[in-house]
C-alpha positions as CSV (number, residue, x, y, z in Angstrom):
1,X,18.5,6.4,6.7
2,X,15.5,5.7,4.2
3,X,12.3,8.1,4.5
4,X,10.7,5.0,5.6
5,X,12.9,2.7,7.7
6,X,11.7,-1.0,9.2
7,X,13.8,-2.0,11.2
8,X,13.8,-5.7,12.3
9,X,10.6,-5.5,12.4
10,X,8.5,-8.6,14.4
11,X,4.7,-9.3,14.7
12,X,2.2,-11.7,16.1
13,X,-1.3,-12.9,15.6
14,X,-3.2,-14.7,18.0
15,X,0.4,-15.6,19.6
16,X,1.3,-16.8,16.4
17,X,4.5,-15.7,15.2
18,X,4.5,-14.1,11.7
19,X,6.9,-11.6,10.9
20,X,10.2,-12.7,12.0
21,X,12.6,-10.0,11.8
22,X,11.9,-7.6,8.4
23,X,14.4,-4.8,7.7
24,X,13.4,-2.3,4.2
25,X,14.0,0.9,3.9
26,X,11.7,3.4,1.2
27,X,12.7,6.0,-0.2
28,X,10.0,8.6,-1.5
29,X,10.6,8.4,-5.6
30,X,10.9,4.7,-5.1
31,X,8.6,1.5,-5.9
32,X,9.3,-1.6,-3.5
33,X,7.3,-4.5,-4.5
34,X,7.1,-7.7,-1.4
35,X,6.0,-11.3,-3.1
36,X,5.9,-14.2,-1.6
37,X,3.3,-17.2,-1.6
38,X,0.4,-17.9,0.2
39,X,1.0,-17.3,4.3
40,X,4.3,-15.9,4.4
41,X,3.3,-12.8,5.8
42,X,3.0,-10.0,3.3
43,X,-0.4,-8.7,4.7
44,X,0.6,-9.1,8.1
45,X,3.2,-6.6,7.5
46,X,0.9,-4.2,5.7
47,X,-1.5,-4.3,8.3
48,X,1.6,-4.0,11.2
49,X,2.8,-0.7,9.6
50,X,-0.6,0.7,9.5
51,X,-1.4,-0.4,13.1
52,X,-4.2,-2.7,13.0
53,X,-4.9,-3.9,16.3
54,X,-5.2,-7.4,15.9
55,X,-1.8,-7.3,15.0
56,X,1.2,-7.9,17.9
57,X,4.1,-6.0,17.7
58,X,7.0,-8.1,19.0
59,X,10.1,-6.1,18.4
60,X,11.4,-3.7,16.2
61,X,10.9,-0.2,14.6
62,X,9.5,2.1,11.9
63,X,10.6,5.5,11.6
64,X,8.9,8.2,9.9
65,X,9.5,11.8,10.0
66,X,12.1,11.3,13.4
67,X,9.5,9.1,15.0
68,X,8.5,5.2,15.9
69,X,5.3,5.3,14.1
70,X,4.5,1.8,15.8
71,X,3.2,3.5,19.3
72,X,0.8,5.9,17.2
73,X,-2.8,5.2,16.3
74,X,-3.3,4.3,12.4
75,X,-5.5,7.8,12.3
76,X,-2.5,9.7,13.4
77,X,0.1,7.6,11.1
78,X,-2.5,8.1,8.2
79,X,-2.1,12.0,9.0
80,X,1.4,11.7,8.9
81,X,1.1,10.8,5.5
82,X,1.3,6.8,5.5
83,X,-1.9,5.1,3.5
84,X,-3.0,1.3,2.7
85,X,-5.2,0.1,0.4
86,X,-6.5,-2.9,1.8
87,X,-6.7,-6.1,0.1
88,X,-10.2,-6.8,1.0
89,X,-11.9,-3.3,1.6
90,X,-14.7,-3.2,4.0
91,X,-18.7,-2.2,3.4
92,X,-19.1,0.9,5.5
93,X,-23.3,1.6,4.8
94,X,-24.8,5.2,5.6
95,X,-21.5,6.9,4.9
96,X,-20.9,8.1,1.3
97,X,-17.9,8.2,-0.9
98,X,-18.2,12.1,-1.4
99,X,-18.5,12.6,2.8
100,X,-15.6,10.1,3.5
101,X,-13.4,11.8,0.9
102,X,-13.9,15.3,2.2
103,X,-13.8,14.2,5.9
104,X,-10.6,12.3,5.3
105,X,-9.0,15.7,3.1
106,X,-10.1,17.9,6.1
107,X,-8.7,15.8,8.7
108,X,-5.2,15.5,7.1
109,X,-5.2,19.4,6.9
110,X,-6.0,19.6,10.6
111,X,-9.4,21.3,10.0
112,X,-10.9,21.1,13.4
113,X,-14.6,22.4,12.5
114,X,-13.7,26.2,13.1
115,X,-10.4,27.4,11.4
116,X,-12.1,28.2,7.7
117,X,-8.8,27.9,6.1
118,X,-7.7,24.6,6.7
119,X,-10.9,23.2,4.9
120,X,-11.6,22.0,1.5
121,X,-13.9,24.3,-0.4
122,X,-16.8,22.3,-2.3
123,X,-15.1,24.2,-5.6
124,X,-11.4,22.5,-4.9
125,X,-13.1,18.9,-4.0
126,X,-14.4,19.0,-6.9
127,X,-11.5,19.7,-9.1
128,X,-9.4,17.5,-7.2
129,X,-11.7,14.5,-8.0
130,X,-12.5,15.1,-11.7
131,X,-8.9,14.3,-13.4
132,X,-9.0,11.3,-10.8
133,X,-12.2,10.1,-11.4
134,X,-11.5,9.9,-15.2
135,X,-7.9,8.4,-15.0
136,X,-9.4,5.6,-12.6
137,X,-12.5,5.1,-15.2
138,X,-15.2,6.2,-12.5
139,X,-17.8,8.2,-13.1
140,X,-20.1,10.7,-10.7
141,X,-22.7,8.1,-10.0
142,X,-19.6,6.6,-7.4
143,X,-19.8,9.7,-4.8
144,X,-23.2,9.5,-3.1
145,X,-23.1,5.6,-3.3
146,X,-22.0,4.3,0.5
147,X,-18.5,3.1,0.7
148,X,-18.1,0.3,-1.1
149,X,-21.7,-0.9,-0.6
150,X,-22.7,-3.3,-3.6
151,X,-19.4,-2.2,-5.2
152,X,-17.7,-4.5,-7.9
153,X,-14.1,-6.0,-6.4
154,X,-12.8,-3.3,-9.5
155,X,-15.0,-0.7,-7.7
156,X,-14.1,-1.6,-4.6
157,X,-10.2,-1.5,-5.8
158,X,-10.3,1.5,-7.9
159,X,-12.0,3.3,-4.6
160,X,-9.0,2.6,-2.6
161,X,-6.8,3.9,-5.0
162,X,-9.2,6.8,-5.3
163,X,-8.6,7.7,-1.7
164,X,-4.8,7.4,-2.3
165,X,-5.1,9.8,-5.4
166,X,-7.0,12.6,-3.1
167,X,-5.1,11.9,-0.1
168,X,-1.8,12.1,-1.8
169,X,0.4,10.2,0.9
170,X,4.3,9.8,1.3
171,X,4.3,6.4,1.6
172,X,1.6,4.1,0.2
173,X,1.4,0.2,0.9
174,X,-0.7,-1.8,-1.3
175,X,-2.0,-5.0,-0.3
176,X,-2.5,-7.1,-3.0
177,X,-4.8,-4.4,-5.0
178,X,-4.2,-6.5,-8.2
179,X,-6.2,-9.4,-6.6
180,X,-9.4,-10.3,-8.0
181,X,-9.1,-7.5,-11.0
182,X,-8.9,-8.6,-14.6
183,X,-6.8,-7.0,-16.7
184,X,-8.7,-3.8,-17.6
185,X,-9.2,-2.8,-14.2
186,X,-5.2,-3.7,-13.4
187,X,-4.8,-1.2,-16.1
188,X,-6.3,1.6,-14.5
189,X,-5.3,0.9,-11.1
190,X,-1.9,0.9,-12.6
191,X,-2.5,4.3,-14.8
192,X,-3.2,5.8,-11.7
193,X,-0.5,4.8,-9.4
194,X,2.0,5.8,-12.2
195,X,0.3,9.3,-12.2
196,X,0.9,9.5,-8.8
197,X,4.5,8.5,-8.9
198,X,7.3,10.7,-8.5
199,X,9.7,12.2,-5.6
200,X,7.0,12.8,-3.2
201,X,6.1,9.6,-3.1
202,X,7.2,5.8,-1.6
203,X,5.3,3.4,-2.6
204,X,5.3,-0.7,-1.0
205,X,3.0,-3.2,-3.1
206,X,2.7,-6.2,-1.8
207,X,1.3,-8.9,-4.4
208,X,1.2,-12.6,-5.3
209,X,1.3,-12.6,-8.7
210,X,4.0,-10.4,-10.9
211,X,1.0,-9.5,-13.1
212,X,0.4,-6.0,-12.0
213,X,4.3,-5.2,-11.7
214,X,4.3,-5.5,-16.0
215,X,1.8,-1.7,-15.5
216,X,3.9,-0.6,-12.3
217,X,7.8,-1.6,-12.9
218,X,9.3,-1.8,-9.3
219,X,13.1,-0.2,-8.6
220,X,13.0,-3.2,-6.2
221,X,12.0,-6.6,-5.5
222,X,11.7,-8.3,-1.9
223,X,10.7,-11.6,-1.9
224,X,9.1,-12.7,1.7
225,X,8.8,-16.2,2.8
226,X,8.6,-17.6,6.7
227,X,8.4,-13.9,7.8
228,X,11.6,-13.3,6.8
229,X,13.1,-11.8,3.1
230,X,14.8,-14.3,1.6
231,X,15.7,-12.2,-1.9
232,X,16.4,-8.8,-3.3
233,X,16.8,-7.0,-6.0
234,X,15.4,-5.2,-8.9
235,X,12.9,-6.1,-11.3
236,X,14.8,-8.9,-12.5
237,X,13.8,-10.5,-9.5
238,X,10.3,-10.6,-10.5
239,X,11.1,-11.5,-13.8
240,X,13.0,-15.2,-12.2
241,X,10.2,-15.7,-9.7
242,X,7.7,-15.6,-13.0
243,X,10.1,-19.0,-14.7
244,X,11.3,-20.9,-11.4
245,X,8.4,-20.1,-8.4
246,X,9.4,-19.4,-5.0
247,X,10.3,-23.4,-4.4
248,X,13.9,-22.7,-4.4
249,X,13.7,-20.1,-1.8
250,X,11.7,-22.0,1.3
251,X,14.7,-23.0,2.7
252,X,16.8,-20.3,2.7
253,X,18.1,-19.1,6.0
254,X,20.1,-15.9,5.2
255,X,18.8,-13.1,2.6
256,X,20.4,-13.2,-0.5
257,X,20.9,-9.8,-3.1
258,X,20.1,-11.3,-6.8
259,X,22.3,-9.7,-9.3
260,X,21.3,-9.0,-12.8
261,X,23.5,-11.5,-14.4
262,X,22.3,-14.0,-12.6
263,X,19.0,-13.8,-14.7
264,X,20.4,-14.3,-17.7
């Protein structure tokens, strides 16, 4: 079994169905990158495994750490170590970067307001965000600025991946955090995720566009249409969707494993 395991995995929205039966395991030390055009599902299933509730869970599982993190609360799955980076991150005024960062640190440690040891000390906060501030080309005037209140879609973007940085998750999804960038702030969105990348860490990005998977090269490639996965593979997979599109894959009713000579 994978660190992260979906299994069959079925949602709804507004009675809608949208994912219709999703199976992936993630290993931590892997990079699983989900395309698929417009309306096949891949934010639904972001925002499924992080438990939004507008979001209907059909059927299926996900299991974390021995557990169905689908009957858990997205505070508690976020303790457990699972993070998203949303595609479109909200505005949240009168709460500042600085607060929400140390708020989020302290309640992943279990500080509970009394036991001194579980907290961040203001001298580790603020080594902690130095070497990420620089990789991720933000500067000090970010942390007393409300979150993402008159931020740039970069800003806004190089937050989230801000938060991932100090939060330092098991398993990060990424909804399409390339869209909306140019290509400088791909770069450093990318230059941060690969600093971040190694065996304590799974990471799911979900994107449209192969552009961001040239910075951040995927082990493996699902491609998602209807709900359903209709390819997988490695990075070659990518590299066929870039020349041929996902036309020749709307029809497909069974999911099919893309081997590397089959590029060529």
């Amino acid at each position: 079994m994978a660190d992260f395991e979906i299994k069959d995995l079925r949602a709804s929205v507004e009675g809608k169905e949208i994912l219709k039966g999703v199976t992936l395991g993630i290993n931590k030390g892997e990079v699983h990158a989900v395309m698929g055009p417009n309306g096949s599902g891949k934010s639904t299933l972001s925002y499924a495994l992080m438990g939004h509730p507008g979001y209907k869970i059909d059927g299926g599982e996900v299991l974390f750490k021995g557990q169905n993190v689908l009957g858990l609360e997205p505070d508690v799955r976020a303790r457990l170590g699972i993070f998203l980076a949303f595609q479109y991150p909200v505005v949240v005024p009168g709460i500042s970067m600085t607060n929400f960062l140390r708020t989020a640190i302290n309640a992943q440690r279990g500080y509970d307001g009394k036991d001194k040891s579980k907290q961040v000390s203001p001298k580790e906060f603020r080594s902690m965000l130095k070497g990420e501030l620089e990789v991720l080309h933000m500067d000090d005037s970010f942390l007393p600025r409300y979150i993402n209140d008159g931020f740039s879609g970069g800003e806004k973007k190089r937050a989230e991946i801000l938060q991932m940085a100090m939060l330092k998750p098991e398993i990060a999804i990424l909804d399409e955090t390339d869209s909306g960038l140019d290509i400088d702030s791909i770069k450093f969105v990318a230059e941060a995720v690969n600093r971040m990348r190694g065996p304590n860490l799974g990471v799911l990005i979900i994107t449209h566009y192969t552009r961001i998977l040239e910075f951040i090269k995927p082990d493996f490639v699902h491609v998602l249409v209807d709900g359903r996965f209709v390819l997988s593979g490695g990075s070659e997979v990518a590299d066929r969707l870039e020349t041929t599109g996902y036309s020749e894959w709307m029809e497909a009713d069974e999911p099919a494993v893309l081997a590397k000579e089959e590029v060529s």
